[in-house]
HTML snippet that shows the backbone in 3Dmol.js (N, CA, C, O; Angstrom):
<script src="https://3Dmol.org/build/3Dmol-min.js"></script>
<div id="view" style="width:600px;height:400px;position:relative"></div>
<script>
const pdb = `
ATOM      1  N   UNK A   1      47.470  85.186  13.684  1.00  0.00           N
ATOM      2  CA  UNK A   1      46.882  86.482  13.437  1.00  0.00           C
ATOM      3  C   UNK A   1      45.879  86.767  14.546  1.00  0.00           C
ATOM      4  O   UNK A   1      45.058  85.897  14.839  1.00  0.00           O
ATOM      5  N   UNK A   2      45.896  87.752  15.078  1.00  0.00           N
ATOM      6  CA  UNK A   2      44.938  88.499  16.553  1.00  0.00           C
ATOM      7  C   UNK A   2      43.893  88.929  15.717  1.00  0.00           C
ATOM      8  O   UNK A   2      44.161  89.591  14.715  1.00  0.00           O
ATOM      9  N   UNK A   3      42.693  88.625  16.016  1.00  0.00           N
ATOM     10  CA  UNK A   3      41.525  89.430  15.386  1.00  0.00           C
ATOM     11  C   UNK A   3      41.126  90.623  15.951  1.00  0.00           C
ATOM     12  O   UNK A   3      41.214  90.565  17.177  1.00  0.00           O
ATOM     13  N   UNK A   4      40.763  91.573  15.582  1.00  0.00           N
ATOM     14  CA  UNK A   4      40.661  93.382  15.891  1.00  0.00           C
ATOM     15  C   UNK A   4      39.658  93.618  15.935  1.00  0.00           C
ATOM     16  O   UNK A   4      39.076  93.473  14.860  1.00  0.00           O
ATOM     17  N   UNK A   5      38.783  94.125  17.145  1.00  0.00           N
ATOM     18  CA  UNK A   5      37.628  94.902  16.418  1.00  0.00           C
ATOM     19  C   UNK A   5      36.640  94.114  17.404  1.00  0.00           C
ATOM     20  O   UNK A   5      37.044  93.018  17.792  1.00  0.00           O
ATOM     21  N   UNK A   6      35.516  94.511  17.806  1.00  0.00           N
ATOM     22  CA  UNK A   6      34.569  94.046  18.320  1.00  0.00           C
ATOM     23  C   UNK A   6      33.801  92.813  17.512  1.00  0.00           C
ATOM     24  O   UNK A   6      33.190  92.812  16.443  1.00  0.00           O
ATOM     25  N   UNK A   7      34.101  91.723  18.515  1.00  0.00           N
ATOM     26  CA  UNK A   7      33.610  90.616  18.190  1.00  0.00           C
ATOM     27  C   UNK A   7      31.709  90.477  18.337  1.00  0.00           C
ATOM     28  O   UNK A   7      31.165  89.692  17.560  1.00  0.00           O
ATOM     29  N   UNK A   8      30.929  91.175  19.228  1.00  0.00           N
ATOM     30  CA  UNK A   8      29.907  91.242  19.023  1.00  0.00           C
ATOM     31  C   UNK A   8      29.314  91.996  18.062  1.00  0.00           C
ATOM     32  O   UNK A   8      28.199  92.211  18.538  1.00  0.00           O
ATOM     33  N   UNK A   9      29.382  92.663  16.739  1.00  0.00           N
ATOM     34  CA  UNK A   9      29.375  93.629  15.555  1.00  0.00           C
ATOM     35  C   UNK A   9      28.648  93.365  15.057  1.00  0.00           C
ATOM     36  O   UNK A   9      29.022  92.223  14.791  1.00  0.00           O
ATOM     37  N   UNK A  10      27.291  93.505  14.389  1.00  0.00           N
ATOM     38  CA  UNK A  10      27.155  92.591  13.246  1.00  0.00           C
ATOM     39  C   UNK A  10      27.949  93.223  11.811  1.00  0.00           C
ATOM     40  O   UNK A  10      28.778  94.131  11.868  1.00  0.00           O
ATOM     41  N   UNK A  11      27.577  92.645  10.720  1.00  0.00           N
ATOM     42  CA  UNK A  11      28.706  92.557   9.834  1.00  0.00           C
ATOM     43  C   UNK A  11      28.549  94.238   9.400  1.00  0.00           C
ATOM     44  O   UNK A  11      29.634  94.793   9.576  1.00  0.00           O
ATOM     45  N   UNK A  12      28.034  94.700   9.149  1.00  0.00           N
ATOM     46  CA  UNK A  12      27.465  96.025   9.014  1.00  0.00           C
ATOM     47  C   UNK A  12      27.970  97.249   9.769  1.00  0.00           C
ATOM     48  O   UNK A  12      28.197  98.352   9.273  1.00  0.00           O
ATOM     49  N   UNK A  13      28.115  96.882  11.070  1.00  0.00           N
ATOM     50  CA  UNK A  13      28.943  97.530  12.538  1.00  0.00           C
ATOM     51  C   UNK A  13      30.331  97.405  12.338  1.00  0.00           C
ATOM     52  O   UNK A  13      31.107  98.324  12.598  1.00  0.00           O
ATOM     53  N   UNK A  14      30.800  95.953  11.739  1.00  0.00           N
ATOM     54  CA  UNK A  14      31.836  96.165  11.905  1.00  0.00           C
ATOM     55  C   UNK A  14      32.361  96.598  10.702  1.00  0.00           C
ATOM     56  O   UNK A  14      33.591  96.564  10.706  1.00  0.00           O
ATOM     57  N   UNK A  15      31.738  97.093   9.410  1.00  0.00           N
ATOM     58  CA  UNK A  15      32.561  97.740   8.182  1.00  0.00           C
ATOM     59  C   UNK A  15      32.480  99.246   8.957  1.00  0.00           C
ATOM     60  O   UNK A  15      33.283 100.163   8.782  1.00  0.00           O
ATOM     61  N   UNK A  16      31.565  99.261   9.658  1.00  0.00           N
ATOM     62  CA  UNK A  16      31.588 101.174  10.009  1.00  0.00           C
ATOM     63  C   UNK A  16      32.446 101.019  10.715  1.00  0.00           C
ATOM     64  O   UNK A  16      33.345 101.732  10.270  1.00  0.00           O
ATOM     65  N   UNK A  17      32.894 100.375  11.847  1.00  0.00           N
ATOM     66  CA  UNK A  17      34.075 100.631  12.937  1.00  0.00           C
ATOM     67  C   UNK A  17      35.475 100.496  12.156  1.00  0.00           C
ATOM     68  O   UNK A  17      36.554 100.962  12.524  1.00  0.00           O
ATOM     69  N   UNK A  18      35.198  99.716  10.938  1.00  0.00           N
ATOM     70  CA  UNK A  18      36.701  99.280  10.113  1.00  0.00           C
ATOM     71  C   UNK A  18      37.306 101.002   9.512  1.00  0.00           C
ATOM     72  O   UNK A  18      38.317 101.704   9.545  1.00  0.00           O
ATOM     73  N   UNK A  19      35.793 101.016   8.953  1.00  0.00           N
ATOM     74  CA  UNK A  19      35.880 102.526   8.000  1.00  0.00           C
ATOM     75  C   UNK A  19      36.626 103.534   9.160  1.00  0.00           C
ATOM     76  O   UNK A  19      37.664 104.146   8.909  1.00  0.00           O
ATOM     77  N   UNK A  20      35.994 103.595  10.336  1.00  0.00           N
ATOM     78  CA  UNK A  20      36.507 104.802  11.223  1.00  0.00           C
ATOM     79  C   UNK A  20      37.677 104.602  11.475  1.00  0.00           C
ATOM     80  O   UNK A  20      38.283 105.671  11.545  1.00  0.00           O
ATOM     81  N   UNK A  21      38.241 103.821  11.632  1.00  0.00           N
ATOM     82  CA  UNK A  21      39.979 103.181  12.188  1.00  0.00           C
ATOM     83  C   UNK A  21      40.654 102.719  10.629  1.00  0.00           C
ATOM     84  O   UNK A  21      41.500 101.831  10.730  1.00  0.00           O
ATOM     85  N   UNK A  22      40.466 103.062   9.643  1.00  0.00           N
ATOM     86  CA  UNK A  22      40.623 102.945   8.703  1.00  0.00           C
ATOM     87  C   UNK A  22      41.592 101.400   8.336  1.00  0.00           C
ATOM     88  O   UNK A  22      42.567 101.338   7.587  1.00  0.00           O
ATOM     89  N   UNK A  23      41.075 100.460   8.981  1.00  0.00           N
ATOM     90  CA  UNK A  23      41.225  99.099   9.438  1.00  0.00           C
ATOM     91  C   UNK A  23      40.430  97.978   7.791  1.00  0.00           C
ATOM     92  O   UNK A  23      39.253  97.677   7.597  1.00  0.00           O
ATOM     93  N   UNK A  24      41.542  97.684   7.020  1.00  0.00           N
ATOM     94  CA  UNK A  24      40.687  96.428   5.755  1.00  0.00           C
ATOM     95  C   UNK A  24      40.906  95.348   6.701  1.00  0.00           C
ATOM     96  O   UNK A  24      41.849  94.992   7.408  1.00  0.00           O
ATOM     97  N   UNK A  25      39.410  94.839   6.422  1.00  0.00           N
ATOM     98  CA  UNK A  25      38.658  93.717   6.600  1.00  0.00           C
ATOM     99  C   UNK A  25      39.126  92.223   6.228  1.00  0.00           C
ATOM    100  O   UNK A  25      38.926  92.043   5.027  1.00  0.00           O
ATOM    101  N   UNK A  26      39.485  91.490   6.632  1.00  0.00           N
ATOM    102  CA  UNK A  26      40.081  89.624   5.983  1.00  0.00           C
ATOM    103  C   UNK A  26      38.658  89.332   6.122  1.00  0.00           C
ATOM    104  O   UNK A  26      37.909  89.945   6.882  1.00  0.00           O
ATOM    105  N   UNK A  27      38.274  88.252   5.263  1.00  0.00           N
ATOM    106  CA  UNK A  27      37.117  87.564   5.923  1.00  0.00           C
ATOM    107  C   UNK A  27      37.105  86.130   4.865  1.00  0.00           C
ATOM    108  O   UNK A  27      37.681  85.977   3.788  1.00  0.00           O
ATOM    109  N   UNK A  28      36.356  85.328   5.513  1.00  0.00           N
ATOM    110  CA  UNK A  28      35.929  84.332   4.666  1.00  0.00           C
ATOM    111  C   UNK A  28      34.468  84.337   4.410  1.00  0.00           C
ATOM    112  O   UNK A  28      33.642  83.646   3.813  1.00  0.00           O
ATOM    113  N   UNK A  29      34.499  85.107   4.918  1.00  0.00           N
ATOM    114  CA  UNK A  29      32.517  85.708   4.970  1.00  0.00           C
ATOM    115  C   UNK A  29      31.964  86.513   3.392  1.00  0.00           C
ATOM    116  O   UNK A  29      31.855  87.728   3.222  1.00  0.00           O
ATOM    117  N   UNK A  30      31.692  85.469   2.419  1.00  0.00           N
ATOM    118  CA  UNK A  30      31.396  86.519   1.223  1.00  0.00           C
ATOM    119  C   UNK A  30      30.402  87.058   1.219  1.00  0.00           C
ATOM    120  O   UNK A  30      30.307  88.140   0.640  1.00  0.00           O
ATOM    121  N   UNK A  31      29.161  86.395   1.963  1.00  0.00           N
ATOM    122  CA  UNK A  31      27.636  87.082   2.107  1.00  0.00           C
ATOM    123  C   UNK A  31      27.552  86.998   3.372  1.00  0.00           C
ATOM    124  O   UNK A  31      28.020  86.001   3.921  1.00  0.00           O
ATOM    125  N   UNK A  32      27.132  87.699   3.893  1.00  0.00           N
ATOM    126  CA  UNK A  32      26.771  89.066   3.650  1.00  0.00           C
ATOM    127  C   UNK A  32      27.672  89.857   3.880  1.00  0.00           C
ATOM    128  O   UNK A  32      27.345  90.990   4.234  1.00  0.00           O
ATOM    129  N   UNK A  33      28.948  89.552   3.766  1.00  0.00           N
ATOM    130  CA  UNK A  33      29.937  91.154   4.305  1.00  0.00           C
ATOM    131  C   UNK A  33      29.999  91.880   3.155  1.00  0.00           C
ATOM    132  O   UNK A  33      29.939  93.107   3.242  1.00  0.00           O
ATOM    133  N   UNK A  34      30.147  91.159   1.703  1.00  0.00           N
ATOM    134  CA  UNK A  34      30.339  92.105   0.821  1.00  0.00           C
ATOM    135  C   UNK A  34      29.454  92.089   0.027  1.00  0.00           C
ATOM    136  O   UNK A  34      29.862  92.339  -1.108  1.00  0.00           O
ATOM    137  N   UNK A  35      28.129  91.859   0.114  1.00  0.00           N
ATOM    138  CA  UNK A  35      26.845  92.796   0.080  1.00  0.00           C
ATOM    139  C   UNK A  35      26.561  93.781   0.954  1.00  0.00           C
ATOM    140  O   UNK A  35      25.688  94.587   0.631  1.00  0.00           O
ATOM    141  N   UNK A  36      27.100  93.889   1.976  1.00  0.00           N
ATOM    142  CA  UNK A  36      27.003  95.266   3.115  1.00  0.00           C
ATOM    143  C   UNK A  36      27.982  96.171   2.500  1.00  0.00           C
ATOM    144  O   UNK A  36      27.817  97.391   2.485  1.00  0.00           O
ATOM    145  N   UNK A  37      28.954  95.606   2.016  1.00  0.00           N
ATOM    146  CA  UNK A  37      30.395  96.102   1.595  1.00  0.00           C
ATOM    147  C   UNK A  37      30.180  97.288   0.472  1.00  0.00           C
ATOM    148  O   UNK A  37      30.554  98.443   0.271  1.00  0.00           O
ATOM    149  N   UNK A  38      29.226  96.142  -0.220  1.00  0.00           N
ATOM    150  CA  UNK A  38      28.699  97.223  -1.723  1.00  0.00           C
ATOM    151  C   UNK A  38      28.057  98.570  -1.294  1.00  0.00           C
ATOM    152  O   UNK A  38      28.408  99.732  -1.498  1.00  0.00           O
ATOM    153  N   UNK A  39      26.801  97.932  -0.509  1.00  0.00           N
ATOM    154  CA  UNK A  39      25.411  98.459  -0.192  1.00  0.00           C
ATOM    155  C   UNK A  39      26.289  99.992   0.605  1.00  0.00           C
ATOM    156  O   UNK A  39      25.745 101.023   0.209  1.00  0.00           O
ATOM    157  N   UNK A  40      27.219 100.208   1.380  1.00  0.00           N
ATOM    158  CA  UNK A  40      27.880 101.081   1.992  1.00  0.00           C
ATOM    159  C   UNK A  40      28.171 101.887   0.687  1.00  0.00           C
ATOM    160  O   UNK A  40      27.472 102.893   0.572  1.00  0.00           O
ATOM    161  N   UNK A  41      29.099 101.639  -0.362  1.00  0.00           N
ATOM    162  CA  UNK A  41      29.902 101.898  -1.331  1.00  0.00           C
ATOM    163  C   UNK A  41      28.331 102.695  -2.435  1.00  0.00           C
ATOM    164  O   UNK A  41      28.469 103.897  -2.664  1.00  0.00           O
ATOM    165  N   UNK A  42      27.782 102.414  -2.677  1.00  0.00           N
ATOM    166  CA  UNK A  42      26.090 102.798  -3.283  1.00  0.00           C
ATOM    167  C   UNK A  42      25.949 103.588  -2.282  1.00  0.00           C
ATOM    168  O   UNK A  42      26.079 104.765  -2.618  1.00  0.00           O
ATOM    169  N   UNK A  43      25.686 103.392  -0.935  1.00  0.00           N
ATOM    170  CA  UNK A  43      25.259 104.897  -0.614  1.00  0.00           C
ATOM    171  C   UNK A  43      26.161 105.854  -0.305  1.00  0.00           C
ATOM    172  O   UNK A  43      25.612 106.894   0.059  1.00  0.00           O
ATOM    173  N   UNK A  44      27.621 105.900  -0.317  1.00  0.00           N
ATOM    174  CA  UNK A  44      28.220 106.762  -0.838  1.00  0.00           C
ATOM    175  C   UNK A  44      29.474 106.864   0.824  1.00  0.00           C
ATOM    176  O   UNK A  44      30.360 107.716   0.890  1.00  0.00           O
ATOM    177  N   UNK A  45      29.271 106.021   1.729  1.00  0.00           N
ATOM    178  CA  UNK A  45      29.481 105.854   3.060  1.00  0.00           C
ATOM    179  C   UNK A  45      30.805 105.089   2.885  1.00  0.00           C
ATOM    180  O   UNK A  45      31.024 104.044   2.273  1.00  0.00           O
ATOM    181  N   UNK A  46      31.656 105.912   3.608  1.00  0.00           N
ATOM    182  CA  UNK A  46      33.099 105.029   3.740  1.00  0.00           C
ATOM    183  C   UNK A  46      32.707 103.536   3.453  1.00  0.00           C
ATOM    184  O   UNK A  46      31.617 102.965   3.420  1.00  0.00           O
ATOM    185  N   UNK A  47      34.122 103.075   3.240  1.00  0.00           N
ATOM    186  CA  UNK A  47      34.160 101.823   3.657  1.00  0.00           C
ATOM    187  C   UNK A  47      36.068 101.888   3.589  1.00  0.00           C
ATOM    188  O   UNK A  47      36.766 102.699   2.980  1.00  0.00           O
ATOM    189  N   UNK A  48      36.498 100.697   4.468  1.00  0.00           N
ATOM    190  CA  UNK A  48      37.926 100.625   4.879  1.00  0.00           C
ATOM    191  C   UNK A  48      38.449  99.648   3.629  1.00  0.00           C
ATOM    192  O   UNK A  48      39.593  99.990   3.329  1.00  0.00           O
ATOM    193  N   UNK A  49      38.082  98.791   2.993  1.00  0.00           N
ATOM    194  CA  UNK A  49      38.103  97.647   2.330  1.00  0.00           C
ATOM    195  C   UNK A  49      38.092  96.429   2.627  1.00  0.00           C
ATOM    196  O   UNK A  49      38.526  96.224   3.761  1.00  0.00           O
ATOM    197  N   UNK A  50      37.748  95.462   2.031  1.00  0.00           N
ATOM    198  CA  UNK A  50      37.906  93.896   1.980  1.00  0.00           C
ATOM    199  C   UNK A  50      38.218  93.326   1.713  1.00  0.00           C
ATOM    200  O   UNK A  50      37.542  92.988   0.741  1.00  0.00           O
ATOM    201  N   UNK A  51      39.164  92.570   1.861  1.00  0.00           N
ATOM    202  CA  UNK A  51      40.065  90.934   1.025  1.00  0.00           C
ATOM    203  C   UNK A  51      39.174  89.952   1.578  1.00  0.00           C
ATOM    204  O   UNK A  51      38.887  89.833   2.770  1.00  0.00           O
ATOM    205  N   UNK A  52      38.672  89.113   0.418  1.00  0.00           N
ATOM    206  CA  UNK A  52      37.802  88.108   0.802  1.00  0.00           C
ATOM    207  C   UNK A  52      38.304  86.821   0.317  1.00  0.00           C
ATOM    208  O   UNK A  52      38.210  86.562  -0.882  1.00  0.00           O
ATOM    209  N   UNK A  53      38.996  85.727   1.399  1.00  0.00           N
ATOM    210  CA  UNK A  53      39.282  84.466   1.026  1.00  0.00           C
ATOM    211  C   UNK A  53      39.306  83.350   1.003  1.00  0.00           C
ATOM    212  O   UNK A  53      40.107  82.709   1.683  1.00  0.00           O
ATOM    213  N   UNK A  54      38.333  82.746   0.123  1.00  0.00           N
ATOM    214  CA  UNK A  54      37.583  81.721   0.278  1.00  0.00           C
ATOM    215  C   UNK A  54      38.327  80.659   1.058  1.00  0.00           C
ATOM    216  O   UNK A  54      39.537  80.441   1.010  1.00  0.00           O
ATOM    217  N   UNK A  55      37.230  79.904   1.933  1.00  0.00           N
ATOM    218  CA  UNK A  55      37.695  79.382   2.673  1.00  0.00           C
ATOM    219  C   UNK A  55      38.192  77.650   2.400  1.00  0.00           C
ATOM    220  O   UNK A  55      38.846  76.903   3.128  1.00  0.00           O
ATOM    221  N   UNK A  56      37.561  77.416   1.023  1.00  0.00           N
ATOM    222  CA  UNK A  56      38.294  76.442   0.573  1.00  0.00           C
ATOM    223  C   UNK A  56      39.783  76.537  -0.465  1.00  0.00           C
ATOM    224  O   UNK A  56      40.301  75.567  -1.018  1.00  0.00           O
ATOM    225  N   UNK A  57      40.282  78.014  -0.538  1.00  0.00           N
ATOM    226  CA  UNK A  57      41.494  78.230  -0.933  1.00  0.00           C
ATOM    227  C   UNK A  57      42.400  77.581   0.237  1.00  0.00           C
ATOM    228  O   UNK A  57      42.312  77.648   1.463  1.00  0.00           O
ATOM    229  N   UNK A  58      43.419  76.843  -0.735  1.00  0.00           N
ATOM    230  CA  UNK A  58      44.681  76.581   0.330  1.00  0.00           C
ATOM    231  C   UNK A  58      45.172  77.862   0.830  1.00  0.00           C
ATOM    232  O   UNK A  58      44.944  79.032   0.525  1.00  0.00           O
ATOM    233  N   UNK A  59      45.998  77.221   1.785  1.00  0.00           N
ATOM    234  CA  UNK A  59      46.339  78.525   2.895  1.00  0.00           C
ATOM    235  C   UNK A  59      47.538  78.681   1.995  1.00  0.00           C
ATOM    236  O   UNK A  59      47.739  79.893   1.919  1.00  0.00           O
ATOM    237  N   UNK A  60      48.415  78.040   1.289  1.00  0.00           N
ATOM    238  CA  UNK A  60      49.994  78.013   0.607  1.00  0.00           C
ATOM    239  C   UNK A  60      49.245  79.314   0.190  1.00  0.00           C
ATOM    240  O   UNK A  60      49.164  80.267   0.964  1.00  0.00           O
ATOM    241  N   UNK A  61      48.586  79.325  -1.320  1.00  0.00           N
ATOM    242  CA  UNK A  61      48.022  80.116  -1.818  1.00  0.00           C
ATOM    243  C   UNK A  61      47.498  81.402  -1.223  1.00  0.00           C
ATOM    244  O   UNK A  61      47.825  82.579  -1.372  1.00  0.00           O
ATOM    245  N   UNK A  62      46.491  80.735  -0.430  1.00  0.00           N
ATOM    246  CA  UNK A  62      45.855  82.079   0.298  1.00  0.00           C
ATOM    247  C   UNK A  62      47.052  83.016   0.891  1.00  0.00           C
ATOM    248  O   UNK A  62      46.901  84.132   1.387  1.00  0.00           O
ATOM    249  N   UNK A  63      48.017  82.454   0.761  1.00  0.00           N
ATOM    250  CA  UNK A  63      49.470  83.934   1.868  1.00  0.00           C
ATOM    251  C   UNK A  63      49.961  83.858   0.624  1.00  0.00           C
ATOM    252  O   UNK A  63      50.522  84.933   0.409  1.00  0.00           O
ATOM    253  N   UNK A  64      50.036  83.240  -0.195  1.00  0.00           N
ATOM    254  CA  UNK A  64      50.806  83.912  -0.893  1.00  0.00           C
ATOM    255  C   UNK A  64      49.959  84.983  -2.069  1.00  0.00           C
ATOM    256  O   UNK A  64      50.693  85.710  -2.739  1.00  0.00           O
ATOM    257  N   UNK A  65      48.666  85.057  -2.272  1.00  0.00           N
ATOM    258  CA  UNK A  65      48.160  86.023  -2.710  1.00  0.00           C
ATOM    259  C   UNK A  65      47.632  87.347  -1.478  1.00  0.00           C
ATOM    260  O   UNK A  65      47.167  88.442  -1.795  1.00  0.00           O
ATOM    261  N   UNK A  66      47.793  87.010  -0.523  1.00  0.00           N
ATOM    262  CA  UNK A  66      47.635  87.770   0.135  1.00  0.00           C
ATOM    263  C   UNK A  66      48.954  88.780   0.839  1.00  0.00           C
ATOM    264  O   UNK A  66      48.694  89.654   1.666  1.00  0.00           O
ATOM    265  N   UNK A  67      50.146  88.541   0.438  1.00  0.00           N
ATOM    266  CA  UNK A  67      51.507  88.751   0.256  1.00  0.00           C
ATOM    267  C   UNK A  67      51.695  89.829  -0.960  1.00  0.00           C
ATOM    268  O   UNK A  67      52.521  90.738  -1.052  1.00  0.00           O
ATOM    269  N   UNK A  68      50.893  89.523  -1.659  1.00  0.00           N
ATOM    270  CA  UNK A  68      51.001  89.863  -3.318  1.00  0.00           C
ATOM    271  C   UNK A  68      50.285  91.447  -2.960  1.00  0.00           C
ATOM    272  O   UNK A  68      50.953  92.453  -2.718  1.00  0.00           O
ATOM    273  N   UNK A  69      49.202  91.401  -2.984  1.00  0.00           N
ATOM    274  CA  UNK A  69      48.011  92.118  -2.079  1.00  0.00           C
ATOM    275  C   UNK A  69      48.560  93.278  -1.349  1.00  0.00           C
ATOM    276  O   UNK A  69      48.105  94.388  -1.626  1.00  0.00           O
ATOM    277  N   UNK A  70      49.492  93.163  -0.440  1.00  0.00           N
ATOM    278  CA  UNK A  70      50.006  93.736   0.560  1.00  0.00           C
ATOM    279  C   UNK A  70      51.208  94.388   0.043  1.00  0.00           C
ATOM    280  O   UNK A  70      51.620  95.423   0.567  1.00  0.00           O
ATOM    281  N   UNK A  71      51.876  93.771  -1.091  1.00  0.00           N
ATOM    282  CA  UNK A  71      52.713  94.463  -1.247  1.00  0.00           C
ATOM    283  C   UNK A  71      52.953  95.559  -2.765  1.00  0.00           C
ATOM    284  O   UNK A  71      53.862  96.202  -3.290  1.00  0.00           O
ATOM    285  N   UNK A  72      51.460  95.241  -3.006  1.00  0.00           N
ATOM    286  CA  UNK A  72      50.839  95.882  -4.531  1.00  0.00           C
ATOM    287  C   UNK A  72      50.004  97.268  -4.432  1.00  0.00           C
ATOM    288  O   UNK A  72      50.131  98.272  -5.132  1.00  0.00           O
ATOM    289  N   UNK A  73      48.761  96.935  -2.931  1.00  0.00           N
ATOM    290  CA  UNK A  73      47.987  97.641  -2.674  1.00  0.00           C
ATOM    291  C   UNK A  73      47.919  98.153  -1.365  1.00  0.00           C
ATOM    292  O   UNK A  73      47.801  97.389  -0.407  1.00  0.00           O
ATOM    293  N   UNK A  74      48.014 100.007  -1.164  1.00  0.00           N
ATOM    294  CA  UNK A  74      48.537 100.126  -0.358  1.00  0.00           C
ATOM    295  C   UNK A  74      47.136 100.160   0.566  1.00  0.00           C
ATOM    296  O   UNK A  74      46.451  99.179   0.277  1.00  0.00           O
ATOM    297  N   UNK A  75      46.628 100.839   1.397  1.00  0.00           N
ATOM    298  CA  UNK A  75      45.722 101.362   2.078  1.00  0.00           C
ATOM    299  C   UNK A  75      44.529 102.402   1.280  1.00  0.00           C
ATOM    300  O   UNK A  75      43.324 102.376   1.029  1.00  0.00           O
ATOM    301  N   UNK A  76      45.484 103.138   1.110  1.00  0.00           N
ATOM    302  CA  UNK A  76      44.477 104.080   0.052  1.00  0.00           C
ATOM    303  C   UNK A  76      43.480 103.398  -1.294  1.00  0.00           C
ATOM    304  O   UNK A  76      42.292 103.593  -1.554  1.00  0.00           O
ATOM    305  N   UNK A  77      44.551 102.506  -2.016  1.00  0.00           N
ATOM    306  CA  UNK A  77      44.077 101.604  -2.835  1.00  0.00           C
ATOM    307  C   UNK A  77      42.590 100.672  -2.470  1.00  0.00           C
ATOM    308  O   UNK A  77      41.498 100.701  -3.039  1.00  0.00           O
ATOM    309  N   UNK A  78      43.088  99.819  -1.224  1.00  0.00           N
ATOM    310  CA  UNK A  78      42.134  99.017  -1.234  1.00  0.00           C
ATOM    311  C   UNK A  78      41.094  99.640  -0.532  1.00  0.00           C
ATOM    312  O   UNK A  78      40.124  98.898  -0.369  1.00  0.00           O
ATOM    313  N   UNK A  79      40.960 101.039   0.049  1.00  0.00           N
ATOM    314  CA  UNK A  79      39.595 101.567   0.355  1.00  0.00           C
ATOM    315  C   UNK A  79      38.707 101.764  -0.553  1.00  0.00           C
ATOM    316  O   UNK A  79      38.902 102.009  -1.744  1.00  0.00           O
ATOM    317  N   UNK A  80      37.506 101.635   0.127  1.00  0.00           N
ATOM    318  CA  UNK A  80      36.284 101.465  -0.745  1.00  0.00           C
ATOM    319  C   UNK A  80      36.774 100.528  -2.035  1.00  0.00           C
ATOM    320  O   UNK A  80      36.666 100.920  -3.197  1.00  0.00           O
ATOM    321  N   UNK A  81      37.266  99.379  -1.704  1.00  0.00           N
ATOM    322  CA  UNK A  81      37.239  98.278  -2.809  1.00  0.00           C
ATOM    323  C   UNK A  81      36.954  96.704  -1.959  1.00  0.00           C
ATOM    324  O   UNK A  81      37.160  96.589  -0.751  1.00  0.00           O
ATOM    325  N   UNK A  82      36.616  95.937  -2.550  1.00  0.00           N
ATOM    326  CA  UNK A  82      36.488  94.596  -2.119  1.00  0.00           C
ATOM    327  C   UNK A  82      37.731  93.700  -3.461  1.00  0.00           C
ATOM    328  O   UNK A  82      37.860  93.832  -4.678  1.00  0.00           O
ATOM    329  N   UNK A  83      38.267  93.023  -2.656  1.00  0.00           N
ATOM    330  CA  UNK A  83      39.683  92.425  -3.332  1.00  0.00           C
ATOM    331  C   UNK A  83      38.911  90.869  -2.862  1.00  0.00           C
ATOM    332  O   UNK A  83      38.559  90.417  -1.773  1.00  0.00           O
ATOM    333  N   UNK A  84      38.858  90.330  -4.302  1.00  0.00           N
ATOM    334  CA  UNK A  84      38.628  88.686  -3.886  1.00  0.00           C
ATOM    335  C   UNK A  84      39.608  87.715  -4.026  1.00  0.00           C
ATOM    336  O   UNK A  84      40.274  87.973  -5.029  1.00  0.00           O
ATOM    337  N   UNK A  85      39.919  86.897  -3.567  1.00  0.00           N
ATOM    338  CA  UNK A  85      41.205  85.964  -3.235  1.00  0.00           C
ATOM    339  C   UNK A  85      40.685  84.845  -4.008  1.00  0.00           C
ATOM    340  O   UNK A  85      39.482  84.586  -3.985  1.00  0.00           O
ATOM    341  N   UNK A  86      41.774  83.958  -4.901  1.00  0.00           N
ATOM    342  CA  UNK A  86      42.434  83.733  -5.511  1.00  0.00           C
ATOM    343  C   UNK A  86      42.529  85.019  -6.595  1.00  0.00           C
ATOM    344  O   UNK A  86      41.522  85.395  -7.196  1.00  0.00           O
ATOM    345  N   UNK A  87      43.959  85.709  -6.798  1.00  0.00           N
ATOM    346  CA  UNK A  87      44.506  86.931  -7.922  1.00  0.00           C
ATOM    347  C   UNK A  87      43.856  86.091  -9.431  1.00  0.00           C
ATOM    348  O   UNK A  87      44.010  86.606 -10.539  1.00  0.00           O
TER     349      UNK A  87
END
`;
const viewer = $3Dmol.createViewer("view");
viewer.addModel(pdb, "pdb");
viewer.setStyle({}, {cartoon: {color: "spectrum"}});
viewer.zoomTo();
viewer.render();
</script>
């Protein structure tokens, strides 16, 4: 997988650049991305969405809920939502 998006961002920068390119977020990052994630969503400010998957989930698992994910929820869906991994 190619990572997208400006690597110097902080986490905050990069939900606004996600939101504008209407680009959801992977991360294994639960704090602070999706406390920024919320904090956006409260003040009423796009957000693109987030799948967040822990990084001690197996990877078998982790694709295959993230398979599930992809083929359940389209774009529209997972905006302005945070999706946490294991279903």
């Amino acid at each position: 997988m190619t990572q997208v998006g400006p690597r110097s961002f902080s986490d905050i920068a990069l939900l606004e650049w996600a939101a504008q390119e209407d680009r959801t977020i992977l991360t294994h990052d639960v704090s602070p991305m999706t406390l920024y994630a919320y904090e956006l969503l409260k003040l009423g400010k796009p957000m693109a969405g987030v799948i967040v998957v822990p990084s001690e989930l197996g990877i078998g698992l982790a694709l295959k809920d993230l398979e599930l994910v992809l083929e359940c929820l389209s774009q529209d869906h997972i905006r302005n939502h945070v999706q946490y991994l294991p279903l």
